[in-house]
C-alpha positions, -999 to +999 in steps of 0.1 A: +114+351-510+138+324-522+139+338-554+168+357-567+149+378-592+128+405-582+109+430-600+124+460-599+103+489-620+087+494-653+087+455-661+125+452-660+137+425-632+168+423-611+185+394-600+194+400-558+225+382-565+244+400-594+225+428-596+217+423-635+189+438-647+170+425-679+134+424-692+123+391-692+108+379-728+130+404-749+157+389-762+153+363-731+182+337-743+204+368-748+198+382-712+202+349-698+234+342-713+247+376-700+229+370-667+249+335-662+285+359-673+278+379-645+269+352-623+306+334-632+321+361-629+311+363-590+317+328-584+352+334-596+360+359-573+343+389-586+319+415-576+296+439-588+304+477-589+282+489-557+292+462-541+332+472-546+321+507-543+304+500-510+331+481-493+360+505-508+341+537-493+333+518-457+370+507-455+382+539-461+362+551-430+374+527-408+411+530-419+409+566-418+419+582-383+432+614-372+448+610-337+461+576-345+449+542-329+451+532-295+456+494-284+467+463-310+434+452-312+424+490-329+458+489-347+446+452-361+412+464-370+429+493-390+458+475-410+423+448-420+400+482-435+440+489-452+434+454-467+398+457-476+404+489-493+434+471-516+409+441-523+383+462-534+404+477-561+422+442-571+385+427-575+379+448-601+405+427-627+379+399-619+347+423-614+312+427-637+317+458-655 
């Protein structure tokens, strides 16, 4: 459980982390080099597409709304999903293709 690469199907593995899929024995060094790209990439502030994608889209829910907010604590919540939404798209600069 503690690894970070799991099969995923037809003998091609993903890493949990990164999300970078590779067959292991083909061209191994190769895929490990990219593999530890990705990885830097994330450790320097990037993240992988679905995650951006993911956290764009659930943003966008929350700082959608109709009738307007109610309360600071709702108005707070909303200007934060704002945020999350411009991050997202600023992450990409630094983001695995």
């Amino acid at each position: 459980m503690n690894n970070p690469i799991q099969p995923h199907h037809s003998g091609i593995v993903e890493c949990r982390i990164c999300g970078f899929k590779f067959v292991p024995g083909e061209d191994d060094e190769e895929a490990q080099e990219l593999h530890q790209l990705e990885r830097w990439k994330i450790i320097c502030g990037g993240l992988p597409y679905d995650i951006r994608e993911f956290l764009k889209k659930t943003a966008w829910q929350a700082a959608e709304c109709e009738d307007g907010v109610q309360g600071d604590s709702a108005r707070r919540e909303q200007e934060i999903a704002k945020r999350a939404v411009a991050f997202s798209y600023w992450t990409r600069a630094l983001s695995p293709a």
